[in-house]
Structure formats: structure tokens, C-alpha cells
C-alpha positions as CSV (number, residue, x, y, z in Angstrom):
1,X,122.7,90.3,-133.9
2,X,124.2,86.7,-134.4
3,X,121.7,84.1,-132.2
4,X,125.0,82.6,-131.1
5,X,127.5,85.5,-130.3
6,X,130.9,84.5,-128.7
7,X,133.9,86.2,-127.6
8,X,135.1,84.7,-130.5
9,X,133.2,87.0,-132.7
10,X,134.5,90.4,-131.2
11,X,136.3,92.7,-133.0
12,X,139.7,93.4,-132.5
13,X,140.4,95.4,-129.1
14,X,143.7,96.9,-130.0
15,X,144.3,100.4,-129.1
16,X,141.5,100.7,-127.3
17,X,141.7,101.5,-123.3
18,X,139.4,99.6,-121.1
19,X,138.1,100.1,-117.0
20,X,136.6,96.7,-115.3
21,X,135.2,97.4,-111.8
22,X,135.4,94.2,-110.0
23,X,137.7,92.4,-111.9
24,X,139.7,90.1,-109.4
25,X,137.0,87.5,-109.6
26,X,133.6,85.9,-112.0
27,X,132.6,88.5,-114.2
28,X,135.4,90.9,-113.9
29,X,137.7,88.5,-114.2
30,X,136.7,86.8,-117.2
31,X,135.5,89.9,-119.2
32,X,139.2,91.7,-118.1
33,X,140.8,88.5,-119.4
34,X,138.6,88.0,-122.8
35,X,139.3,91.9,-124.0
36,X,143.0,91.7,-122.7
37,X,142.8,88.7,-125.3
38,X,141.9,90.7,-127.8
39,X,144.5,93.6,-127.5
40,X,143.0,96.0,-125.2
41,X,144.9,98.0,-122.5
42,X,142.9,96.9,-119.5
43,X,142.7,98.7,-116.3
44,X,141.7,96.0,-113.1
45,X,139.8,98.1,-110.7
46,X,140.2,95.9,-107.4
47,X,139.2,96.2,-103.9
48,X,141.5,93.5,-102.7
49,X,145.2,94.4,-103.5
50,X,146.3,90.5,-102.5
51,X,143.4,89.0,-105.2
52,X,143.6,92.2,-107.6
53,X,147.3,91.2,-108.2
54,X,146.4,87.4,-108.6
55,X,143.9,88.4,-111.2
56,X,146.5,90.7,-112.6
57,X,148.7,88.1,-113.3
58,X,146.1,85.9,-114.8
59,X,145.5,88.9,-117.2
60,X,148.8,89.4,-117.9
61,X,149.0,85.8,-119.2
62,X,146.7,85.8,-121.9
63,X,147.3,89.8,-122.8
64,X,148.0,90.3,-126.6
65,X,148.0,94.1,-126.5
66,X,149.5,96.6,-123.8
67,X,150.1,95.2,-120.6
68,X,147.0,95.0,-118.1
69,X,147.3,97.2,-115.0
70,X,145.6,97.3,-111.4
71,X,143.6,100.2,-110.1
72,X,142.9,100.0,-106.3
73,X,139.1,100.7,-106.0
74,X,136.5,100.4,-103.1
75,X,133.2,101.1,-104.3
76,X,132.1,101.4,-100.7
77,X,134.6,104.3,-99.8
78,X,134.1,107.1,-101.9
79,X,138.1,108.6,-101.0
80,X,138.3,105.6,-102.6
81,X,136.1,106.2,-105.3
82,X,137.9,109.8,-106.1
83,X,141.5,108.6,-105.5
84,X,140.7,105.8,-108.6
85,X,138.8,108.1,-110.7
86,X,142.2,110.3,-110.8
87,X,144.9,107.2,-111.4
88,X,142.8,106.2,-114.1
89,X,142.8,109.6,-115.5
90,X,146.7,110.2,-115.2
91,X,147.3,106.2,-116.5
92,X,145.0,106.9,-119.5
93,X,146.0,110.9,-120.5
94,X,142.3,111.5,-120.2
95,X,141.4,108.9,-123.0
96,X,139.4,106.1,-122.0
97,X,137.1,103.9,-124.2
98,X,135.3,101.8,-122.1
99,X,134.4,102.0,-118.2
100,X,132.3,98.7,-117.2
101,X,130.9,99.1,-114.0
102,X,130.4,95.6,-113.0
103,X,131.2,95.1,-109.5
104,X,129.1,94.4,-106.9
105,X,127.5,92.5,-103.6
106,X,124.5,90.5,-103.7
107,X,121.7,90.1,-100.8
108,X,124.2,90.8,-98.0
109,X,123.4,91.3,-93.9
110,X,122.8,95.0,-93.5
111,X,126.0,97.0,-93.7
112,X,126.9,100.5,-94.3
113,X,129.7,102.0,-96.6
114,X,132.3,104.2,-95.5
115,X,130.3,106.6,-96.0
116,X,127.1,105.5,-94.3
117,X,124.9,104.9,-97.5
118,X,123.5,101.2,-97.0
119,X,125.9,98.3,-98.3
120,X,123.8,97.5,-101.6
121,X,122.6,100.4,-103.2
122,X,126.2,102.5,-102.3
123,X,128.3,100.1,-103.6
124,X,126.5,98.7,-106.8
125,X,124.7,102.4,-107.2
126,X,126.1,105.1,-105.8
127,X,130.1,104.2,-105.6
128,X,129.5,103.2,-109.7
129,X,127.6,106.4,-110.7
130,X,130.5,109.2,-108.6
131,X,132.9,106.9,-110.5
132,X,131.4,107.2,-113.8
133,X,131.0,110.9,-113.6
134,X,134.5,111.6,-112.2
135,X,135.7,109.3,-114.9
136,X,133.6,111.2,-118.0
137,X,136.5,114.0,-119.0
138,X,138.4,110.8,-120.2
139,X,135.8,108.9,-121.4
140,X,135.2,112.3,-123.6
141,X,138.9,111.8,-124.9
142,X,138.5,108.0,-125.7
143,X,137.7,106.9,-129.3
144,X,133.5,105.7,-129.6
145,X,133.4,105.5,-126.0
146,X,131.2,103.7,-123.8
147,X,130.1,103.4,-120.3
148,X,128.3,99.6,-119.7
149,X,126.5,99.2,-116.5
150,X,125.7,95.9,-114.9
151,X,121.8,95.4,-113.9
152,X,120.1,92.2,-113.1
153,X,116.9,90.6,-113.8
154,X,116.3,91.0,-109.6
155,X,115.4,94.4,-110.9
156,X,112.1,93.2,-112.4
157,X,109.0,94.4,-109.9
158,X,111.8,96.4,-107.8
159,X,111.0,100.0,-106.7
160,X,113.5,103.0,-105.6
161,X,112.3,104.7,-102.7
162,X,113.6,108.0,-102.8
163,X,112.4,109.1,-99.2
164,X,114.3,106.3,-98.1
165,X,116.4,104.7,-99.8
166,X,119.3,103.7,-97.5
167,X,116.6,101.6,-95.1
168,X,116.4,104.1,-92.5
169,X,112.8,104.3,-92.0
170,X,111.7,101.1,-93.2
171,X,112.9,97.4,-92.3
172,X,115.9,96.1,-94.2
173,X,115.6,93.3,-96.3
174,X,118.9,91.8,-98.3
175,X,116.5,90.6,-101.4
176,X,114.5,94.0,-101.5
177,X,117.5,96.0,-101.0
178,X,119.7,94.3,-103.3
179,X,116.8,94.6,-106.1
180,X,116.6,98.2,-105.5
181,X,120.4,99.1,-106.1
182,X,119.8,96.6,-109.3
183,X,117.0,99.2,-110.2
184,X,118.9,102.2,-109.9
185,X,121.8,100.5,-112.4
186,X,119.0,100.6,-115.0
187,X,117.5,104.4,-113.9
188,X,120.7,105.8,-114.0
189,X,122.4,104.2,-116.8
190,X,119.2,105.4,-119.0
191,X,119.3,109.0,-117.2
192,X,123.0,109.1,-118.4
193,X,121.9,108.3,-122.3
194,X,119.3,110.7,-122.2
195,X,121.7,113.7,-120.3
196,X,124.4,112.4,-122.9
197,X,122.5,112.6,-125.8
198,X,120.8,116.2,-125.4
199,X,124.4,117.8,-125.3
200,X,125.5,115.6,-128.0
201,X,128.2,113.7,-127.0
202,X,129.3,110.6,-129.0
203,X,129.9,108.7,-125.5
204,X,127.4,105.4,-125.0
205,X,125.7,104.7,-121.7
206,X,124.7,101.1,-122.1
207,X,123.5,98.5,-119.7
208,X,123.9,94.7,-119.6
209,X,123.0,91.6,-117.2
210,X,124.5,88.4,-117.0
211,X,121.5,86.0,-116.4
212,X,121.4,83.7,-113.8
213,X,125.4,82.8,-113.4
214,X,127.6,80.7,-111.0
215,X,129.7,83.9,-110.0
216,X,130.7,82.4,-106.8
217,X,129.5,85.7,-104.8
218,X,126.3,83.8,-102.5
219,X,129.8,82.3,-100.9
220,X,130.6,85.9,-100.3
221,X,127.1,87.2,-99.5
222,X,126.4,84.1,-97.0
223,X,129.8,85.6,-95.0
224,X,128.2,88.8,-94.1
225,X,125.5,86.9,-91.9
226,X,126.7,86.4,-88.6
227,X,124.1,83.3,-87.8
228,X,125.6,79.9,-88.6
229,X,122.3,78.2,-89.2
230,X,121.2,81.8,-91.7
231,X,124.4,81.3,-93.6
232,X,123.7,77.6,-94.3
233,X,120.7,78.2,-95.3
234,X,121.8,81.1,-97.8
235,X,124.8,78.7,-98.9
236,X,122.1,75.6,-99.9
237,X,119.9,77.8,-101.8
238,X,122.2,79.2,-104.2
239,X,123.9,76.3,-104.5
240,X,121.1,73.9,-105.6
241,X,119.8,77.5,-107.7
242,X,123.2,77.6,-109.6
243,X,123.2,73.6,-109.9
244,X,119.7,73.7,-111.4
245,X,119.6,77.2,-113.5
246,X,122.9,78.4,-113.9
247,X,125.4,79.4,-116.9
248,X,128.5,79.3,-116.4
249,X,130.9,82.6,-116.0
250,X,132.5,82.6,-120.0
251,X,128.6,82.6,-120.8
252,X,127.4,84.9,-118.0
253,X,130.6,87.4,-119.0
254,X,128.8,87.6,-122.6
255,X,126.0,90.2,-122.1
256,X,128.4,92.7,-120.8
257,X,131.5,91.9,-123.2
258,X,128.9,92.7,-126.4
259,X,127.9,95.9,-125.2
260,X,131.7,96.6,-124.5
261,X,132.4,96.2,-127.8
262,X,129.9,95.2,-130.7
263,X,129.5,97.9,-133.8
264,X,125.5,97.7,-133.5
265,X,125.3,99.2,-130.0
266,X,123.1,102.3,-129.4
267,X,123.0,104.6,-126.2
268,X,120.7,102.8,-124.0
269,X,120.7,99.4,-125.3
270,X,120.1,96.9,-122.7
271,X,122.2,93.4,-123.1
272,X,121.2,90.1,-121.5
273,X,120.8,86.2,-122.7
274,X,118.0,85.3,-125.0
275,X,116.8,82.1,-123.3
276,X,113.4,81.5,-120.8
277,X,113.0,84.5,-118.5
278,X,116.4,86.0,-119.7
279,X,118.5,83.3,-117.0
280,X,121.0,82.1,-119.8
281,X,121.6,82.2,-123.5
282,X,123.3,84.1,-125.9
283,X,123.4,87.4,-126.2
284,X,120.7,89.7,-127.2
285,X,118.7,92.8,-127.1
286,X,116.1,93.0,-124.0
287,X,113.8,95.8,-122.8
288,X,115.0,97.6,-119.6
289,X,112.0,97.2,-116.7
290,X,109.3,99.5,-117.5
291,X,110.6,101.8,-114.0
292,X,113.5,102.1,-115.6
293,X,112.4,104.6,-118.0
294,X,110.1,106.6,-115.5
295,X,110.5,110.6,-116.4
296,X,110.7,111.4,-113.0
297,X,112.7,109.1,-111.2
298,X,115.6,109.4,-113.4
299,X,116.2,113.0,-113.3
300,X,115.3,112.3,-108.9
301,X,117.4,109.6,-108.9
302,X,120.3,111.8,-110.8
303,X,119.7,114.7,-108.5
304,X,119.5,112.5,-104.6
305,X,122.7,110.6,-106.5
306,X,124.7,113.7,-106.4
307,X,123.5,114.9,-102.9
308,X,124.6,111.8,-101.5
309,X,127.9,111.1,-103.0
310,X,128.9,115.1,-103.3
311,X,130.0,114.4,-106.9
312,X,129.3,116.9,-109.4
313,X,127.0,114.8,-112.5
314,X,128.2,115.0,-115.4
315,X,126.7,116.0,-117.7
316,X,125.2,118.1,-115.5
């Protein structure tokens, strides 16, 4: 791997057909507009209709390939989840390359989906996982397709508690909850490689994080708290934490936008920047948290994953 990977050193995109959860804003955004840049057919999954068609625009601007369209997609709902899966499946003919599940929310108040799963783990878990399985027949038909999952390094020292892992029997906490669904990225992404490889498909399951990156989301996360003097609080914390430690989000989008799309990638690769503690930096190659990899919780994970959402796994 180049020590100083860009965008700018990415193979051409064209013909290639590419999902981005969460790409009206940070991340999304920028990794929806870098491989648009590059001639891929991007599909914008968007909760927002009013900022998903602003981001669609800002796409469109700077597209070189097939025109980017917008996918309407809660990751809290999982009607909404199922009603995506399908447009993304009719849009692409069952052939999609890439699905980056990158979305998510960060430390919020205690909330429940839709669906009554807590806020955290269903939307950056549970929504991503029934959409990545619905979405498998057409990542089958796509062309060295992968499947890149966003993590974080919150999901160092984190733990999954199976017996409760919606915070019904224990007292919530934003931090521990949010480190928990971070955890589960990693579990499931590397229970997908290993399900993937023992039937021997040519699809990647790959995961990535982003470092420690001015996103914009404690703005978002600081909303969910109904106490004025709480919300301040949260607001000057990040703040002086992105003034003092942050990348910024063309950096931050690397991590994910190499696993996307560099030749060298292997099922189960995990993507982050190379510099002190993995907060910034280049891209490289880091070690998934040693939980990660547990032979148990992955296939329990896998298994309470489908009991929850109702979504058949695949593979199975």
C-alpha cells in the first residue's frame, strides 16, 4: 500500500455500480462525490428526501460517468429498509458492485427505531446488516463485488451483550451504546467474510473507519438531548475534540473509499488512518479489535441479527 494514498490514486470507477448509505452529508457525501468523480453509477441512499436531493445535485455536478441517483432509506425503519433493498435491485438489474454501509448516529439520547430496537445499535447495526443481506442477490451479479462496513475506533474495549442488547435490562448510556453497535459493524462484517468465503463466493465483506473526523454529526447527536445545559455541554466537547484531533472529511472519507475500490483488498481487511492511535492519516491496513473475531459471537450475533430484523441472512 502507498504511505500516502489519495483519491487521486484510485482506479478508474467506470462501469461499476455503487450503494452509499448516508450520503446527504460528511462521509457519504464526499465518498458519493469522489467515486461519481471517477465514473461510477452511484446510488445516494438518503433518509432526508429535502438534503438527499441537495446532495444529489452536488453529485451530479462533479459526475463523469452515469448519472447519480437517490434511494430513500431509513436505517431506523426496516419497511424502509425492505422498500430500498428492492429499488436498488430493480435500478441495478440485480448487479451491484459496491454497497458501503456508512451511515449512522453517534452517542445519541436513548431512542428507539421504528421498530423498537434501541437507536444505536438498530440503525448503525441492525438496519445495515437486513440491508446488506436483502441487497446480496445483486451484489452476486455485480463484477468483484464488495460490501464495506463502517466501524470506529469507539469499538476498542466495547462488548455486545447478547442478553441485552437493546438496553432493556441494564441502564442506557449514549457512549456505551454507541461503542456496542460500532462492535457489531466489526463482528458482523467478519461473520459475513467467513459465511461468504465457505460457499465460495467472489463477493468481499470489508470494513473501514474514518479516524477521528469533523463529520459534523455531535451537532446532530447534541439535538437528541432535550436538556439545554446536556446539549451544551455535548456541543463544547466535540467541538474543542474536532479543533484539537481532527481530520478533515476528504481525509476521513479515505479509509472507506480504499476499501471501495483498491486491487489489494482481501475479504476481511480492515481500513483506517496510519497515524497515533489510528485518529488520522493515510490509509492503511489495521487489525480489527480482538472481540471482533470471537468464534462465538459472530455466528450469535448473525443468528439474534436475524431474529430481530426477520431478514433471512444470507448466506445463510
Amino acid at each position: 500500500m502507498d504511505q500516502r494514498w489519495t483519491e487521486a490514486d484510485m482506479t478508474d470507477q467506470a462501469g461499476r455500480t455503487v450503494v452509499v448509505t448516508g450520503a446527504n452529508s460528511g462521509l457519504g457525501l464526499r465518498t458519493a462525490e469522489v467515486l461519481a468523480g471517477r465514473g461510477a453509477r452511484v446510488l445516494l441512499a438518503c433518509r432526508s428526501a429535502e438534503r438527499g436531493a441537495a446532495a444529489l445535485d452536488r453529485v451530479r455536478s462533479v459526475a463523469s460517468g452515469a448519472a447519480p441517483e437517490l434511494v430513500t432509506l431509513d436505517l431506523a425503519d426496516l419497511a424502509s429498509v425492505r422498500a430500498a433493498a428492492a429499488s436498488v435491485r430493480e435500478l441495478t438489474g440485480d448487479a451491484l458492485d459496491v454497497l458501503i454501509n456508512n451511515a449512522g448516529v453517534v452517542a445519541t439520547a436513548r431512542g428507539k427505531t421504528a421498530d423498537g430496537f434501541e437507536l444505536q445499535l438498530g440503525t448503525n447495526h441492525l438496519g445495515h446488516a437486513a440491508l446488506t443481506w436483502l441487497l446480496m442477490p445483486a451484489l452476486r451479479g455485480g463484477v468483484g463485488a464488495r460490501v464495506v462496513t463502517l466501524s470506529s475506533i469507539a469499538a476498542i474495549g466495547a462488548q455486545i451483550r447478547l442478553d441485552d442488547p437493546n438496553f432493556e435490562h441494564r441502564q442506557y448510556n449514549p457512549a456505551t451504546a454507541y461503542r456496542q453497535a460500532k462492535l457489531a459493524n466489526q463482528v458482523f462484517a467478519l461473520e459475513l467474510d467467513r459465511r461468504l468465503r465457505a460457499e465460495g463466493s467472489k463477493v468481499l465483506s470489508v470494513l473501514a473507519h474514518p479516524g477521528y473526523t469533523a463529520t459534523g454529526l455531535s451537532i446532530g447527536m447534541a439535538r437528541t438531548y432535550g436538556n439545554r445545559v446536556v446539549r451544551s455541554a455535548i456541543l463544547a466537547i466535540h467541538h474543542a475534540g474536532e479543533f484539537l484531533l481532527s481530520q478533515n472529511v476528504s481525509l476521513g472519507a479515505l479509509p472507506e473509499l480504499y476499501a471501495a475500490t483498491a486491487p489489494d483488498i482481501q475479504g476481511g481487511d480492515y481500513i483506517g488512518p496510519r497515524g497515533l492511535g489510528g485518529v488520522h492519516g493515510y490509509p492503511t491496513k489495521v487489525r480489527p479489535v480482538q472481540a471482533a473475531g470471537n468464534p462465538v459471537t459472530g455466528p450469535a450475533l448473525w443468528d439474534l441479527t436475524a431474529d430481530l430484523t426477520g431478514v433471512t441472512p444470507d448466506p445463510r
